[in-house]
C-alpha positions as CSV (number, residue, x, y, z in Angstrom):
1,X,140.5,97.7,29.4
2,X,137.9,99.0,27.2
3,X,137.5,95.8,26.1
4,X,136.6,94.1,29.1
5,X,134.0,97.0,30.0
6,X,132.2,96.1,26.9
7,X,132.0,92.2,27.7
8,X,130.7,93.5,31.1
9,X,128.5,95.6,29.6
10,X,127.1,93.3,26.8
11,X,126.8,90.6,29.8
12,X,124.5,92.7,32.0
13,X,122.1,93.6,28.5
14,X,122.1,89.2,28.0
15,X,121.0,88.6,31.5
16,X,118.7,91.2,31.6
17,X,117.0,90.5,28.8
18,X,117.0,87.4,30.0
19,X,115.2,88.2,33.2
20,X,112.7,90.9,31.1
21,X,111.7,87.7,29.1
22,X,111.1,85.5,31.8
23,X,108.9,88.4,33.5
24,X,107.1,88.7,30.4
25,X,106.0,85.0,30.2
26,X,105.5,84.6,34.1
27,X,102.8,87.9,33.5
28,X,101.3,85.6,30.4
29,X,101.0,82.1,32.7
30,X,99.5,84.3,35.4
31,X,97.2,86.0,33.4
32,X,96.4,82.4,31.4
33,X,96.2,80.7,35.0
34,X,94.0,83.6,35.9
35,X,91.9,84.1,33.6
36,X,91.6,81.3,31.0
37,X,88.8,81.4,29.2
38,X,89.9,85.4,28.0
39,X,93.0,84.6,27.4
40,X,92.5,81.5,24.9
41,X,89.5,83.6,23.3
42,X,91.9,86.2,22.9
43,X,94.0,83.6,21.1
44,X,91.5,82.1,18.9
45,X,90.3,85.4,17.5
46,X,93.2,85.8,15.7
47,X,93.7,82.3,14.1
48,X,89.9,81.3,13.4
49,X,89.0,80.3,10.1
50,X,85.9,82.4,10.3
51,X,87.8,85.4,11.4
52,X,90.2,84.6,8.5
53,X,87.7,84.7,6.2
54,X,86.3,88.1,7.2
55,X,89.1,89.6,7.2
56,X,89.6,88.4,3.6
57,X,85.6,90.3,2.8
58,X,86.9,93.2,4.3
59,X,90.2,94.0,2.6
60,X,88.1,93.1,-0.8
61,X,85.6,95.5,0.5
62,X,88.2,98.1,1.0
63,X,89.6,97.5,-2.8
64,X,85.9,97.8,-4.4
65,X,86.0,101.4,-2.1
66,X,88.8,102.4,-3.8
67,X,88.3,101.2,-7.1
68,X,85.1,103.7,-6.8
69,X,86.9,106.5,-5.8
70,X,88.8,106.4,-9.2
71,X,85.3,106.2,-11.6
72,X,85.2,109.9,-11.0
73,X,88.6,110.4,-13.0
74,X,88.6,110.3,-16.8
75,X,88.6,107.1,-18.7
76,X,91.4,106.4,-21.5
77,X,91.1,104.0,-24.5
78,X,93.2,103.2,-26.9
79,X,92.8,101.2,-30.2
80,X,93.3,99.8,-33.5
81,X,90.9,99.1,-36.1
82,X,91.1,98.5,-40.3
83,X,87.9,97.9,-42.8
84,X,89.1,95.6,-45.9
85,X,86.6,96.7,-48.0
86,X,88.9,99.9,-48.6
87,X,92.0,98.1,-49.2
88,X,94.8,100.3,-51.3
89,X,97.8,99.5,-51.6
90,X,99.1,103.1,-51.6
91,X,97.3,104.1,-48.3
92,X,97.2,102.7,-45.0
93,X,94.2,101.2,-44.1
94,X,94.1,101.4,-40.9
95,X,92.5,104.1,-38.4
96,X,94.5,104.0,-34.2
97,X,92.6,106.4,-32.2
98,X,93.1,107.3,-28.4
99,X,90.2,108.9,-26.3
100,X,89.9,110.2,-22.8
101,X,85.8,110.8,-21.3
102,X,85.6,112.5,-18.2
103,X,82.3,112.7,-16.8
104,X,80.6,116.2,-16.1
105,X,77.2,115.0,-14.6
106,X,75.8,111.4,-13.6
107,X,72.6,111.9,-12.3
108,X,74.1,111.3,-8.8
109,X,75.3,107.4,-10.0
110,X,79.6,108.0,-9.2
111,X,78.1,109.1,-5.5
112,X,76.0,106.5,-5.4
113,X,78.3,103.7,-6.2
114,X,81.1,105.5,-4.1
115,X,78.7,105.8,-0.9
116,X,77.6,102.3,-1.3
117,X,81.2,101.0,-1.7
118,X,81.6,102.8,1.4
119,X,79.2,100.9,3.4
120,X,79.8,97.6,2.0
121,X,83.3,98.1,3.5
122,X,82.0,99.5,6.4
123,X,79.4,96.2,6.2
124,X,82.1,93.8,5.8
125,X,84.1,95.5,8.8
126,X,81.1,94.9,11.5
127,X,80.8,91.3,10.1
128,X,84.1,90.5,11.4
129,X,82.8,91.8,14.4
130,X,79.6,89.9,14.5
131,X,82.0,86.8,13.8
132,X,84.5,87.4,16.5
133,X,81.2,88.3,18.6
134,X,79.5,84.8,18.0
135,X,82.7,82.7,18.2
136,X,83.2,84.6,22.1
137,X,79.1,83.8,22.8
138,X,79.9,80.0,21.5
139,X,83.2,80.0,23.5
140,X,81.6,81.0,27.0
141,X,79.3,78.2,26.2
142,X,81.0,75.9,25.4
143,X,83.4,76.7,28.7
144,X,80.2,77.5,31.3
145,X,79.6,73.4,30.3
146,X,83.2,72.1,31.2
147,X,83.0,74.0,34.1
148,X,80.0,72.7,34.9
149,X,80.8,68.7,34.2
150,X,84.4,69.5,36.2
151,X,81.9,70.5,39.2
152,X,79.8,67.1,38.6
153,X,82.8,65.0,38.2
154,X,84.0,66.2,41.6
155,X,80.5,66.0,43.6
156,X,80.3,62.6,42.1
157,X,83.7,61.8,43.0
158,X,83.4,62.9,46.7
159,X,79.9,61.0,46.9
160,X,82.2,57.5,45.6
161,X,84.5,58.1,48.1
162,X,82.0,58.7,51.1
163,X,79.7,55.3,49.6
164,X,83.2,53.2,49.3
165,X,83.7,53.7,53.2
166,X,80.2,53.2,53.9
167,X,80.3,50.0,52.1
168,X,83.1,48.8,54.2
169,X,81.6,49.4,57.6
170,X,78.5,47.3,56.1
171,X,81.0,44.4,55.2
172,X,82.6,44.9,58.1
173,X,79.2,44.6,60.4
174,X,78.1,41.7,58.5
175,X,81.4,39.9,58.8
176,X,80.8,40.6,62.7
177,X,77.3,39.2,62.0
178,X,75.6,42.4,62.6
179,X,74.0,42.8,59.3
180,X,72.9,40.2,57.0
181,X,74.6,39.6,53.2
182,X,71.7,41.1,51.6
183,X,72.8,44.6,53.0
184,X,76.3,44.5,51.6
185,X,74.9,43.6,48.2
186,X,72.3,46.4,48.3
187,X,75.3,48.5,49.2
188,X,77.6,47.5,46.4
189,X,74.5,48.2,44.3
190,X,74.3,51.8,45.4
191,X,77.9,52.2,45.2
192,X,77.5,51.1,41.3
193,X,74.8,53.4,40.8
194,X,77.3,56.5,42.0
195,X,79.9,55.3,40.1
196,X,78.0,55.3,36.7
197,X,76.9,58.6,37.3
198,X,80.8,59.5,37.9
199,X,81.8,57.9,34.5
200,X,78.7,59.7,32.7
201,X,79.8,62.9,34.6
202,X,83.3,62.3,33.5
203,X,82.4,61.7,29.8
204,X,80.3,64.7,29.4
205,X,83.6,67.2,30.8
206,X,85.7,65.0,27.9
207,X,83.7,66.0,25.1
208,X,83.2,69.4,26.5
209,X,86.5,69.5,26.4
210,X,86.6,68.2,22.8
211,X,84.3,70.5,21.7
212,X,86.5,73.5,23.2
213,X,89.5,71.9,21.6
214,X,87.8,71.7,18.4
215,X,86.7,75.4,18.1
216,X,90.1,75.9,19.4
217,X,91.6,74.3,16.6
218,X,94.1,72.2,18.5
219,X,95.1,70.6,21.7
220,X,94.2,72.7,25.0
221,X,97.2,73.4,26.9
222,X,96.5,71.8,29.7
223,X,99.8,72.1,31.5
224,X,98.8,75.9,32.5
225,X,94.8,75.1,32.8
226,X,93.3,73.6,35.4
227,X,89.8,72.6,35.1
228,X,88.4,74.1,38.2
229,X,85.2,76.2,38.6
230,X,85.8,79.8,38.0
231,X,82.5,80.7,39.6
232,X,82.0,82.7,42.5
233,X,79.3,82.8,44.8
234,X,76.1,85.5,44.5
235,X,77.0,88.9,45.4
236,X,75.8,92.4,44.9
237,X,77.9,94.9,42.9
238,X,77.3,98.4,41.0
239,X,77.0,96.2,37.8
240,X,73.9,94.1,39.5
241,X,72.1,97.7,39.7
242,X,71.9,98.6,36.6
243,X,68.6,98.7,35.0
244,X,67.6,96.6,32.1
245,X,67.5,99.9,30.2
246,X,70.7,101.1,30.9
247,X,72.3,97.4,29.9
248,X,69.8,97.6,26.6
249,X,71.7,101.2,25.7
250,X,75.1,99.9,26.4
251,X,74.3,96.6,24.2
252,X,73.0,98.1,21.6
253,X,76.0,101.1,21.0
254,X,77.9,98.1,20.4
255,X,76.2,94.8,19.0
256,X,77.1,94.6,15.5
257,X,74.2,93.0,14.1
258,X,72.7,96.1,14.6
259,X,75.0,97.9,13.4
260,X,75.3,95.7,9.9
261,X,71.2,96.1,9.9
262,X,71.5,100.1,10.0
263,X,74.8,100.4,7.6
264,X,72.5,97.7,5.6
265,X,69.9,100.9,5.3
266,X,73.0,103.1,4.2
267,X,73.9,100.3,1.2
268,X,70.0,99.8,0.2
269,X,69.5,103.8,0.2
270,X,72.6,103.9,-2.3
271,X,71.1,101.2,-4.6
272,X,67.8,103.3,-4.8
273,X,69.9,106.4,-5.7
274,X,72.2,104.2,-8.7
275,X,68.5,102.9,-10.1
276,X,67.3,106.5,-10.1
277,X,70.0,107.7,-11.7
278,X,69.5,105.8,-14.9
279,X,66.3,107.6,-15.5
280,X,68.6,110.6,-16.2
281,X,71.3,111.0,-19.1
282,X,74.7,111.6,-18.6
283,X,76.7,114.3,-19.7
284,X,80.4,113.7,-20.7
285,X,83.6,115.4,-22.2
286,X,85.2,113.5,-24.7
287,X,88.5,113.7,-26.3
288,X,90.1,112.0,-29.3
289,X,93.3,111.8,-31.2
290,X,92.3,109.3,-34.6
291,X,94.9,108.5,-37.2
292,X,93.3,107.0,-40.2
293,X,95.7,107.0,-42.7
294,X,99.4,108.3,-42.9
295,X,98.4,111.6,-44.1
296,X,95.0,112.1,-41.5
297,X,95.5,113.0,-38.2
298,X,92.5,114.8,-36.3
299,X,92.2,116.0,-32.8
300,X,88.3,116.0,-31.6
301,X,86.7,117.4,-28.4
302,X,82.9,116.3,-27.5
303,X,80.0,116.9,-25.4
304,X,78.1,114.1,-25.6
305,X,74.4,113.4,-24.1
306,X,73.8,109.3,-23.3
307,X,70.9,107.7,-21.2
308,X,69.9,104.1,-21.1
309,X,66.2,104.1,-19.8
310,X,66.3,99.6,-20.3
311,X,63.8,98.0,-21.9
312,X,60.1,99.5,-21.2
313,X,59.6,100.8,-17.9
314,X,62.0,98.6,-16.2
315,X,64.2,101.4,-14.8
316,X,60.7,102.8,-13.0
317,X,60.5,99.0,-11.1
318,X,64.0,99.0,-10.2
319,X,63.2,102.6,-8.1
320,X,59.9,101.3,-6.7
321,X,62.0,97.6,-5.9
322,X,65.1,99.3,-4.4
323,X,62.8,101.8,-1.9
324,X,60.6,98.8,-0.7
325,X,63.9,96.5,0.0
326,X,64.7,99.9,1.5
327,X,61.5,100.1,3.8
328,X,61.7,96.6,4.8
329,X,65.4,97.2,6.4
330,X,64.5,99.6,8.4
331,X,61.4,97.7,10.3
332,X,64.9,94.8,10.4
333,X,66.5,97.4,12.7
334,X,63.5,97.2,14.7
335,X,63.7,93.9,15.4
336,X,67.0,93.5,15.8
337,X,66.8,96.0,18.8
338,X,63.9,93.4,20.6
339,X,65.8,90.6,20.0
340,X,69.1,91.9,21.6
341,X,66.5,93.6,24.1
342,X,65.2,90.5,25.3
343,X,68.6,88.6,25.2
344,X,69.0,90.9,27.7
345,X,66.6,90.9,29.9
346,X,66.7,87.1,29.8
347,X,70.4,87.1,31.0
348,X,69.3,89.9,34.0
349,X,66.4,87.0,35.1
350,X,68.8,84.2,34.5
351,X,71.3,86.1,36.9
352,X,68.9,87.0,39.8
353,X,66.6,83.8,39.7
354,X,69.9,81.4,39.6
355,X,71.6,83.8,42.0
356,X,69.5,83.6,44.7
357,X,69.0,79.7,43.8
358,X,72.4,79.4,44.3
359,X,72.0,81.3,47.5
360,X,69.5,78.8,49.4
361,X,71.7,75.8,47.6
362,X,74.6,76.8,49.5
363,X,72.6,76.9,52.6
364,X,71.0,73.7,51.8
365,X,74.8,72.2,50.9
366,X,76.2,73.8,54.4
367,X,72.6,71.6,56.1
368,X,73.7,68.9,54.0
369,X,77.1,68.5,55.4
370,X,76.2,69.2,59.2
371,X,73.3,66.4,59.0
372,X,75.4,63.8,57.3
373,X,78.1,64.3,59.9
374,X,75.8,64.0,62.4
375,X,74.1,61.0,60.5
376,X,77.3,59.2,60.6
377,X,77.9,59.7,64.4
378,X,74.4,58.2,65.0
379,X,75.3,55.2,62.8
380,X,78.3,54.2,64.4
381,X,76.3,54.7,67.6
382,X,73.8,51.9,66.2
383,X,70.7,55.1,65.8
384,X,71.1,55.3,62.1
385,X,70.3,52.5,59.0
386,X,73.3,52.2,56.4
387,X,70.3,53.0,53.7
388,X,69.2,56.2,55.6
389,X,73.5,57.1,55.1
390,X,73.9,56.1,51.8
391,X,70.1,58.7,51.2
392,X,71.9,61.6,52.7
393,X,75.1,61.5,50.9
394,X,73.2,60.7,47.8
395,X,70.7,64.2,48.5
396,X,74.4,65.9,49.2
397,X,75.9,64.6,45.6
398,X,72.4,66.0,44.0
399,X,72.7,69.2,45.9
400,X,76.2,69.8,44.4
401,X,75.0,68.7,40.8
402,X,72.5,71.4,40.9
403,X,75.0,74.1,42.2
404,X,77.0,73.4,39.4
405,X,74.3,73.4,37.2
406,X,73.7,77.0,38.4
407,X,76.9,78.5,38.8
408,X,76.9,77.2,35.0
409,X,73.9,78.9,34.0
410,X,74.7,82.1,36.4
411,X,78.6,82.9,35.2
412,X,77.2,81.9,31.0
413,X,74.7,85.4,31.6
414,X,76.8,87.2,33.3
415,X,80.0,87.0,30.8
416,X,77.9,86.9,27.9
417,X,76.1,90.2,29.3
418,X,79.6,91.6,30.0
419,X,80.3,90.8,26.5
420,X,77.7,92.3,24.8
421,X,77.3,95.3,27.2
422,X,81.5,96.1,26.9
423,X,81.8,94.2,23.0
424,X,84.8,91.6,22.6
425,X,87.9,94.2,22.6
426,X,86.7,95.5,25.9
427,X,86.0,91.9,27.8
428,X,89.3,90.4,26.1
429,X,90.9,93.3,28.0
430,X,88.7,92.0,31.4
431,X,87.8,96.0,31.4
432,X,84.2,94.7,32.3
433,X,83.7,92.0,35.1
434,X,80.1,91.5,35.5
């Protein structure tokens, strides 16, 4: 009996861990299906060779930080040494000795190389940042343009289709000897000229799509990614409201290549410290156990006194070096704040102007559609040219190239604002939507 019960038992914990696993990866399609681009970013920040490599700085970084920690602890030496000119056979020539210096006092140069250990780690950990943060900004570029050649492809493709049947009912009224030949050759000409566009349209979302699948580093799984536009049209949200300011202060808490150009500061304002600190001498404890012979064996304590000023006044123009490398970092903070400022308030324009751009396209796509209906009613009715219907779906195609040129440019700002207002962990976690 008990025996049964536990096949039962182990049954139920197989099929339901069957079903938890096929909930798990229904959630990950969903979320992949939903939101693509985050979810491959999300992906590729692990795997990246440039993320690789910072990660490789940083845990060397974190070894030179400890390795400084332990300069503060004494230093032990052992050795060996014999002089032939004293040979005797009777006596042993040689002198071991083993010493152990601890230093009291080093003008502030253990701190110095401790706290600047400290930043280059803490240097090396915002660079994997800044790398993560430029491979996202490339990403969203590189996706804003497939996006963008998917939307041409498809305008193109609808304006081949609506050319195709207007090409027919030419043929077809100049086999009824309503139209001479010339018009169903100046027809097929126009349907040629759509259809190269197409192909150029179609190449450009291929090697967009190389491009992603490059930086990628392998085929795009295009089984769970449909190449449709993500974009959405204009609308007004608590996000849109936000002053340029308040976007500024939330970029620059976060942007790492500001916060490498301040911890930079931190690392320059150590090195000024270590050069000053060889003006001074440095006091020590020393203590040694020397053998010299089989009879000799002395135990000696020291205080010594040691300074090493270099040659001439070299040590002076390493200070006066070190400060001005100093001073010049700090006006690099400076301008690291414009430039992110004016990334900025280039993506709030870009967002606005192509927003409302967007707005009167729509409006000017919705006219589009309503006068080529009613354009094609008045052909068949005899009150409209084949040329003046081939014009208006060719003004419809260009319409929908430069919507999708703006959604483009519209949905690149706002992510890469989102991005650099929320920084990468935040957006990977779509805990921002612009």
């Amino acid at each position: 009996m008990s025996t049964k019960i536990d096949m039962r038992c182990l049954g139920a914990f197989f099929w339901g861990l069957c079903f938890l696993s096929c909930t798990v990866q229904a959630q990950e399609q969903s979320t992949l299906a939903a939101e693509p681009h985050r979810a491959l970013l999300a992906e590729l920040l692990t795997r990246h060779p440039g993320v690789l490599a910072a990660m490789g700085q940083l845990q060397s970084a974190q070894h030179d930080a400890e390795g400084a920690k332990w300069q503060f602890l004494p230093t032990a030496s052992v050795g060996i040494e014999k002089n032939p000119q004293s040979a005797n056979g009777l006596t042993d020539t040689r002198t071991t000795f083993a010493r152990l210096q601890q230093p009291l006092w080093t003008g502030g140069r253990l701190t110095a190389q401790l706290d600047k250990a400290r930043a280059q780690e803490a240097l090396a950990n915002l660079t994997l940042s800044e790398q993560r943060l430029g491979l996202a900004t490339r990403w969203l570029q590189l996706w804003s343009e497939v996006q963008a050649a998917e939307l041409k492809s498809q305008a193109f493709t609808e304006s081949e289709a609506q050319h195709l049947k207007y090409v027919r009912q030419v043929q077809n009224r100049a086999q009824e000897g309503h139209a001479p030949r010339s018009d169903v050759q100046l027809s097929l000409s126009r349907l040629a000229a759509v259809q190269a566009e197409l192909e150029q349209a179609k190449a450009q979302r291929q090697q967009a799509i190389s491009r992603l699948a490059q930086m990628y580093g392998g085929p795009m799984p295009s089984q769970t990614i449909r190449w449709t536009a993500v974009f959405q049209p204009p609308r007004r949200t608590d996000d849109s409201n936000r002053s340029h300011e308040l976007w500024t202060v939330m970029a620059l808490d976060k942007h790492p290549s500001l916060q490498k150009s301040i911890v930079t500061v931190n690392v320059l304002r150590a090195d000024a410290d270590i050069a000053k600190s060889r003006i001074y001498p440095e006091v020590y404890l020393r203590g040694e156990l020397i053998n010299r012979d089989i009879s000799r064996t002395t135990q000696q304590l020291y205080v010594g006194l040691t300074s090493n000023f270099g040659a001439g006044l070299s040590s002076m123009a390493s200070v006066a070096s070190a400060q001005a490398r100093l001073q010049a970092q700090e006006q690099e903070i400076e301008v690291k704040r414009r430039d992110i400022s004016d990334q900025i308030h280039a993506d709030l324009q870009t967002i606005e102007s192509q927003g409302l751009r967007l707005t009167y396209l729509l409006q000017a796509q919705e006219s589009a559609e309503q006068f080529m209906q009613a354009s094609e009613r008045q052909f068949d009715a005899g009150r409209r040219t084949w040329q003046e219907l081939m014009n208006t779906a060719r003004e419809k195609a260009q319409v929908l190239v430069q919507m999708a040129d703006t959604q483009s440019s519209r949905w690149l700002a706002q992510q890469r604002l989102a991005l650099l207002a929320a920084g990468v962990e935040a957006y990977l976690q779509n805990n921002s939507n612009p």
